[in-house]
Each structure stands twice: as structure tokens, then as C-alpha cells.
SERO-4910 file (N, C-alpha, C, O; in steps of 0.05 Angstrom, whole numbers):
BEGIN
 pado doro    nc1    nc2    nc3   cac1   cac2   cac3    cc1    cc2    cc3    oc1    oc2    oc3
  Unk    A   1631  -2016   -953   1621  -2039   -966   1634  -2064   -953   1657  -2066   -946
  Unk    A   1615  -2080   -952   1633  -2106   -938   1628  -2131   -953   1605  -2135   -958
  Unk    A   1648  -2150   -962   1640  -2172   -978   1631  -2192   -959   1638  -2189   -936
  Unk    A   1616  -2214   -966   1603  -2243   -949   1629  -2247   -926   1627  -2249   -902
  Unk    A   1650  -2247   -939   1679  -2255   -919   1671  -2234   -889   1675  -2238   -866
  Unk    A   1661  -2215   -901   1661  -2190   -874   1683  -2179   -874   1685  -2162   -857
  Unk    A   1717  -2184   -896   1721  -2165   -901   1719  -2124   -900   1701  -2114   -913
  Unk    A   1736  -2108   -885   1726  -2087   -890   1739  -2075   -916   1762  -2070   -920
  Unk    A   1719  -2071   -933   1737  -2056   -957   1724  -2016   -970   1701  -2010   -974
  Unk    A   1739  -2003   -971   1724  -1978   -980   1719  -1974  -1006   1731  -1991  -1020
  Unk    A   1703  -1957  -1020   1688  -1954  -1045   1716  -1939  -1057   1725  -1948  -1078
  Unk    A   1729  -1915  -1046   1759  -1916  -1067   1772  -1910  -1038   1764  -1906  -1015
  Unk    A   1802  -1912  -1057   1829  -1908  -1037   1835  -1879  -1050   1824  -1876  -1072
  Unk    A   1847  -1859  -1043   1859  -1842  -1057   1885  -1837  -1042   1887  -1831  -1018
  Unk    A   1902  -1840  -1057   1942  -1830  -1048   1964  -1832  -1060   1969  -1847  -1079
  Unk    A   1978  -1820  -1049   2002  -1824  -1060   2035  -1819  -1037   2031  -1812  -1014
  Unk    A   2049  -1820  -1042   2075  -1832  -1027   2069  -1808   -996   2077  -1813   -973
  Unk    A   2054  -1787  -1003   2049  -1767   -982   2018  -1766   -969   2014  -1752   -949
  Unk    A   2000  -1779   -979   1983  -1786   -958   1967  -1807   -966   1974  -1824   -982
  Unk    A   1939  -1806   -952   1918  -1827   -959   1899  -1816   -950   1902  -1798   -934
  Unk    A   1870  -1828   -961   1846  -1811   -962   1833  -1843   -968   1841  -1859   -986
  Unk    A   1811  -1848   -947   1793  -1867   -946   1767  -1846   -963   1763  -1822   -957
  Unk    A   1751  -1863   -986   1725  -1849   -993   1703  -1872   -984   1707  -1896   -986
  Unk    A   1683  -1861   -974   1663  -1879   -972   1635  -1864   -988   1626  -1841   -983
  Unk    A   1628  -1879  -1003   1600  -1863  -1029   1572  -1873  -1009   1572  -1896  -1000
  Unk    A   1551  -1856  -1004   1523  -1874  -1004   1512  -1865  -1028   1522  -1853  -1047
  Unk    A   1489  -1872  -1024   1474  -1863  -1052   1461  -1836  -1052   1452  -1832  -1030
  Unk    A   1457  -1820  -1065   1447  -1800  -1057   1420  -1795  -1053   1412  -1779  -1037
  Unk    A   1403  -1809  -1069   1379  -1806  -1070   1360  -1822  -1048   1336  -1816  -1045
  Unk    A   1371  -1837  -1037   1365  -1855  -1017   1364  -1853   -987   1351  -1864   -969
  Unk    A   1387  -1831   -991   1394  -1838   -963   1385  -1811   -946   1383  -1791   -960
  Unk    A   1381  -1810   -921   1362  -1799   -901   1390  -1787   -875   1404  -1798   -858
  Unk    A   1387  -1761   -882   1409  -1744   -861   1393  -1742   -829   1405  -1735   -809
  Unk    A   1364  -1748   -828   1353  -1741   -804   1338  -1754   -803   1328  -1760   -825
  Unk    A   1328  -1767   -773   1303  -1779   -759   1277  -1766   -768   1277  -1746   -782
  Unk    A   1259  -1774   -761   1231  -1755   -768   1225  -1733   -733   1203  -1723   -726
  Unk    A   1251  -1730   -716   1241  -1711   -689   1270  -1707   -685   1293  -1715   -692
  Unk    A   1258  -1693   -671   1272  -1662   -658   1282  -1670   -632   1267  -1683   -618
  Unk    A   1314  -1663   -619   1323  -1675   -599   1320  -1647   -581   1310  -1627   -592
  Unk    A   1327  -1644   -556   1324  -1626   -543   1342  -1597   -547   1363  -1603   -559
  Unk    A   1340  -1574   -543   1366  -1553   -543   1368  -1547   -576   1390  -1543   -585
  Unk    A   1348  -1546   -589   1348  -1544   -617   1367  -1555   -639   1378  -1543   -658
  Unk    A   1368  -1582   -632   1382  -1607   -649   1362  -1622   -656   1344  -1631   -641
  Unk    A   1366  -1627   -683   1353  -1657   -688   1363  -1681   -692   1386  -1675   -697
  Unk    A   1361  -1697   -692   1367  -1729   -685   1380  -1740   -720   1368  -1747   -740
  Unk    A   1403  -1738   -716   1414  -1758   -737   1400  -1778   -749   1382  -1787   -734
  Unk    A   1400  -1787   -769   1391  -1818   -778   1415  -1839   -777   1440  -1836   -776
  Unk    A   1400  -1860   -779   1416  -1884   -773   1443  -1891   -803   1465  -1899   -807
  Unk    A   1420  -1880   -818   1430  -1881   -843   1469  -1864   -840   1492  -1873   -841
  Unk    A   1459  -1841   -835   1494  -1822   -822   1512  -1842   -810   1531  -1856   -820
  Unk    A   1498  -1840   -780   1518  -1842   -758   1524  -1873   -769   1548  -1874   -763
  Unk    A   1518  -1901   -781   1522  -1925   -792   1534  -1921   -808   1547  -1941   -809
  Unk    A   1543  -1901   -830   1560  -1894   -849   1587  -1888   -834   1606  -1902   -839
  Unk    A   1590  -1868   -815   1606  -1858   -796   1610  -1884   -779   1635  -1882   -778
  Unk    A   1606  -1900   -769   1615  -1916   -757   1636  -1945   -778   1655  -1961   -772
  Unk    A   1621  -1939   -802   1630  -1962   -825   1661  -1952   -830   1679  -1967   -824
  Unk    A   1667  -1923   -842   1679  -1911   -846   1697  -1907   -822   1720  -1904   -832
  Unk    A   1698  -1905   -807   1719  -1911   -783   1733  -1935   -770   1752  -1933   -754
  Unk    A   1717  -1969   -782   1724  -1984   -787   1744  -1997   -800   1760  -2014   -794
  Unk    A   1736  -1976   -833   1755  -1980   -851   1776  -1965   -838   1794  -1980   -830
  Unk    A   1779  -1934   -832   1804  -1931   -819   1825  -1943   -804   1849  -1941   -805
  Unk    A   1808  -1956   -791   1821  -1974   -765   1836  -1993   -775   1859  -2000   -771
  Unk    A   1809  -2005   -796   1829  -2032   -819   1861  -2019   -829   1883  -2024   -820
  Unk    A   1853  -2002   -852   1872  -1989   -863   1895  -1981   -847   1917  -1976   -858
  Unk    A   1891  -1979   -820   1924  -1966   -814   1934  -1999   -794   1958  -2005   -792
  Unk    A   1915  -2013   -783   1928  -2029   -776   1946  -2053   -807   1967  -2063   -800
  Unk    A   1939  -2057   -829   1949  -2067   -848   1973  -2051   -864   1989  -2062   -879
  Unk    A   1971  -2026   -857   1998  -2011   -861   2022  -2002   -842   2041  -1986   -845
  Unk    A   2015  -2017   -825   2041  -2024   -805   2058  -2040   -825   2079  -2029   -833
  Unk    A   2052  -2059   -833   2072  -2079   -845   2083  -2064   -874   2073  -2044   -884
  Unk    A   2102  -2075   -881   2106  -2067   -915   2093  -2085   -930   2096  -2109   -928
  Unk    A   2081  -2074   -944   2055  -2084   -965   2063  -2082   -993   2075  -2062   -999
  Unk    A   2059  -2098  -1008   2071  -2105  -1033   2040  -2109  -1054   2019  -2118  -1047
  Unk    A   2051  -2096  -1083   2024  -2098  -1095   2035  -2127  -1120   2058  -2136  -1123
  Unk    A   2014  -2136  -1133   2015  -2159  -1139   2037  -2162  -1164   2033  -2184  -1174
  Unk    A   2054  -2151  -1174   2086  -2148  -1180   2105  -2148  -1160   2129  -2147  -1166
  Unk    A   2097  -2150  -1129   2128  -2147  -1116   2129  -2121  -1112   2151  -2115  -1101
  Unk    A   2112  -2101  -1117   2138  -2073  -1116   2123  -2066  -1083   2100  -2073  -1077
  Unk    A   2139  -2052  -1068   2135  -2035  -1047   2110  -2021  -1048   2110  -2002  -1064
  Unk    A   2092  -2024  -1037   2071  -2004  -1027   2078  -1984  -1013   2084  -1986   -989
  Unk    A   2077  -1958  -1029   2090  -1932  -1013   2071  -1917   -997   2084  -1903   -982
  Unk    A   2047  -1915   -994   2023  -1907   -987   2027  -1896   -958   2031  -1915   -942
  Unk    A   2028  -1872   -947   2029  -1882   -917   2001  -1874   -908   1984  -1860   -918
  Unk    A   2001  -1883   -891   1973  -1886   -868   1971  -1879   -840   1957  -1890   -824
  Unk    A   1983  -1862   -837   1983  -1849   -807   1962  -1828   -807   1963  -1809   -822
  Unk    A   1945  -1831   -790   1916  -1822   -789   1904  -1809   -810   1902  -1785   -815
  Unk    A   1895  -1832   -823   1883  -1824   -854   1861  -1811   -852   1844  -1820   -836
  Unk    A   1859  -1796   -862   1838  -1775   -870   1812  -1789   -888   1814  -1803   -907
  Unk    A   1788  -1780   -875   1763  -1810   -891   1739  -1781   -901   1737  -1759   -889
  Unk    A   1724  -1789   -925   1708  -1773   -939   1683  -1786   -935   1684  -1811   -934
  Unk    A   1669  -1779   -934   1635  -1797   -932   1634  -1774   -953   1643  -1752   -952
  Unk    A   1617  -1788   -975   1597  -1764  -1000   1570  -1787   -980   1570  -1810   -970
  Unk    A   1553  -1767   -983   1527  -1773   -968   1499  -1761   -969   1499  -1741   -954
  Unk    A   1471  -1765   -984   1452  -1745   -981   1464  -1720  -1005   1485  -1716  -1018
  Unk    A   1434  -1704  -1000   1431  -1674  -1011   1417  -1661  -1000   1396  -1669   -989
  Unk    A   1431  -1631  -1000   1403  -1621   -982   1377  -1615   -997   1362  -1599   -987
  Unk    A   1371  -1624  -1015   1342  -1620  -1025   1335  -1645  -1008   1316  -1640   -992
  Unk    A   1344  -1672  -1006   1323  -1684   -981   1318  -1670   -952   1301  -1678   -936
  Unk    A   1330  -1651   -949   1324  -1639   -913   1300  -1629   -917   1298  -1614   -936
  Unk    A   1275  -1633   -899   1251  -1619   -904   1241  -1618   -882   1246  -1633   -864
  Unk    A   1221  -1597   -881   1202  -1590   -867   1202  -1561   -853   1224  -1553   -859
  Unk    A   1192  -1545   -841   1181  -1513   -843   1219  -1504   -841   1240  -1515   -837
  Unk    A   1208  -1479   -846   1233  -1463   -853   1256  -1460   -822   1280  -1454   -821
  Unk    A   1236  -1467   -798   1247  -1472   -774   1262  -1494   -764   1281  -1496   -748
  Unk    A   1248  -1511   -777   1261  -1548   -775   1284  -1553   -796   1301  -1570   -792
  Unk    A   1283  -1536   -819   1314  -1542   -834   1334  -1528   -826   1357  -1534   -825
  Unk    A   1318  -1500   -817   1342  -1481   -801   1354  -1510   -785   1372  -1523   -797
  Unk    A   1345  -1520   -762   1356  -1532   -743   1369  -1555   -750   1387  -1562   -734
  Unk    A   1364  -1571   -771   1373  -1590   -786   1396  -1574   -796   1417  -1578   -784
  Unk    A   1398  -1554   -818   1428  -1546   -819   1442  -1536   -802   1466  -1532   -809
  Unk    A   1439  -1532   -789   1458  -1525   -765   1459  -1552   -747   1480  -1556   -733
  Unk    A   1446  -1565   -746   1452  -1598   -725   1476  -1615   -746   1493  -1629   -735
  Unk    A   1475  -1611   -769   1493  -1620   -789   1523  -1605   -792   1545  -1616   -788
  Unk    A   1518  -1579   -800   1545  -1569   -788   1555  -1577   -764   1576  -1590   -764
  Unk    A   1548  -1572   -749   1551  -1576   -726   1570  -1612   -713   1590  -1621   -701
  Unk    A   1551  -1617   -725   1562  -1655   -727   1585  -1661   -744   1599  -1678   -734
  Unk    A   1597  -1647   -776   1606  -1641   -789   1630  -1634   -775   1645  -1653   -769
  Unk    A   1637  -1606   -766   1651  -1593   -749   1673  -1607   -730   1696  -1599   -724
  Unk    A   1658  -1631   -722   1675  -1633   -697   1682  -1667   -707   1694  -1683   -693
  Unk    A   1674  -1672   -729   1686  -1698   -725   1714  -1697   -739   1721  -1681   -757
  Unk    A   1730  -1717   -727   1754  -1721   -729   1767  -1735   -754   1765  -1760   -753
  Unk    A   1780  -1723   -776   1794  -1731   -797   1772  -1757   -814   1779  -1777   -827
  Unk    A   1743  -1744   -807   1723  -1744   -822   1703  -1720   -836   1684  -1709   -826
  Unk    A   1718  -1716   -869   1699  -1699   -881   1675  -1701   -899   1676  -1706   -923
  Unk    A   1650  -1696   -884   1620  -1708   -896   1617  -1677   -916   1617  -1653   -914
  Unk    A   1613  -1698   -936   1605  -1681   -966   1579  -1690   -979   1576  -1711   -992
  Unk    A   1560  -1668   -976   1531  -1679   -989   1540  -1670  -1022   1555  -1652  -1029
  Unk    A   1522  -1695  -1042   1528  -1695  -1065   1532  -1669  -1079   1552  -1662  -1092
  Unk    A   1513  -1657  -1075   1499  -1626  -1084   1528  -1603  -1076   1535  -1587  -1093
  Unk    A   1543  -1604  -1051   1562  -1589  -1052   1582  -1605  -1064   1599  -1588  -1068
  Unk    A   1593  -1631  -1075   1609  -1645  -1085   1613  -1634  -1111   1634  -1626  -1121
  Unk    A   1584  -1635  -1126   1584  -1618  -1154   1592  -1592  -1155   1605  -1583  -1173
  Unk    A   1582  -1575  -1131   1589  -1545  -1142   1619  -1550  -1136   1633  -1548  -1156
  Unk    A   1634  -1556  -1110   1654  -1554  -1120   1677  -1564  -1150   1699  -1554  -1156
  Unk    A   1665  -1585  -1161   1670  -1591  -1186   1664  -1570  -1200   1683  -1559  -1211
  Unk    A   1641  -1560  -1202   1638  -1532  -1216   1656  -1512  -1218   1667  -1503  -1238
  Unk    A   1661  -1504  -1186   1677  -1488  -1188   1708  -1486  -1196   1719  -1466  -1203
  Unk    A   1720  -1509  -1193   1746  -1523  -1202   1741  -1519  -1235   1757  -1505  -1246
  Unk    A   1727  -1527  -1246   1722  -1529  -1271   1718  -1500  -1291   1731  -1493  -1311
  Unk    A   1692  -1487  -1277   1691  -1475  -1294   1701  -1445  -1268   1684  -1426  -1268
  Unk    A   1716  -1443  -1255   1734  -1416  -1229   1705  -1394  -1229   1705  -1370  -1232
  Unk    A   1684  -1410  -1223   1666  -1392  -1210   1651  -1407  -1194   1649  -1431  -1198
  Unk    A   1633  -1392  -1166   1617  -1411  -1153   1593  -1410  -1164   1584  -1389  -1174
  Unk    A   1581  -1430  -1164   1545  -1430  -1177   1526  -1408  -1167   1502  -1407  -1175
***
């Protein structure tokens, strides 16, 4: 999220004296995990919507650790204990009930998504739909 200032700011912080966790939320219902085609080698093409989330969200990282070099004080004076050495960032993003089309083209869509998933670096993309079951399962110690 960015205010008029252009400010970079994230939707939550999560930490404590032993780590930090950047979250960035889209909406779920809105937002679009894939282009409308198919890239070569049985991949399909990201949407802008993702890889612009992933680029926002690495921003904030960048913010976040360069402002935690210094000692940071919250609005009492006290020490900000937070540390920030390569913070770990969450995108919640999409569901797979938006992935569509023949049973061949989502095959390839879930697997172009793992896949993308997989290799990015101290970025973990969580579609809403697995966000809940794991709530589920924390909650009620079974999987759906």
C-alpha cells in the first residue's frame, strides 16, 4: 500500500525480539493469478496483478531493513527490538477457484504457480482458500 507521500508502508508487520515477517493482503476476489495465454515449455504467463504484488512487497523489504539499521524508538522512547535481517514477506493473494479453463490449462497453471512459489526467495505466496484451511486445521487439528 502506498500513501500520496509514496511512502512504502505494508498492510501488517508481524514480530517480535526474534524475527519479522512483512504481510502484504490483495483482495481475493479480484485479483487474477494468470494472463489469458500460455508461455512456451508448458508455463503460463503470470499476471501483472502477481508479479506487481511481488515487486511491491520486495520494496517494502528493502524499506524495512534499510530503516532498521538505525535504533528505532516507538512513540514513548522505548527501543524498538524488532530485528530485520532478511525478513521473511507473505503475499495472501487470489484463490484457486479463480484458475480456469480445461482440465489441461489448470493442470499447467498449478504447476506454473508452484513452481514460481518454490523458488522465490524469503517470499511465501498464500492463496486465501489455503490461508483458511490452514486456520482450519490449527483450529479444529484436522485437514478439510
Amino acid at each position: 500500500m502506498t500513501r500520496p507521500s509514496n511512502d512504502v508502508i505494508s498492510d501488517f508487520l508481524l514480530s517480535d525480539a526474534r524475527f519479522t515477517k512483512l504481510v502484504e493482503l490483495k483482495l481475493p476476489n479480484t485479483t487474477s493469478l494468470f494472463e489469458n495465454r500460455r508461455n512456451r515449455s508448458d508455463s503460463w504467463r503470470l499476471s501483472t496483478d502477481l508479479t506487481d504484488a511481488i515487486s511491491q512487497i520486495l520494496a517494502q523489504k528493502a524499506n524495512w531493513e534499510l530503516q532498521a539499521r538505525n535504533r528505532n524508538y516507538d512513540a514513548a522512547g522505548n527501543l524498538v527490538r524488532e530485528r530485520a535481517s532478511d525478513v521473511e514477506c507473505i503475499l495472501v493473494i487470489g484463490m484457486h477457484a479463480t484458475i480456469s479453463g480445461s482440465e489441461h490449462e489448470i493442470e499447467i497453471k498449478l504447476k506454473t504457480l508452484e513452481l514460481y512459489r518454490r523458488n522465490l526467495r524469503s517470499i511465501e505466496i498464500v492463496l486465501y482458500d489455503e490461508l483458511f484451511d490452514r486456520a482450519g486445521f490449527i483450529v479444529a487439528g484436522q485437514a478439510p
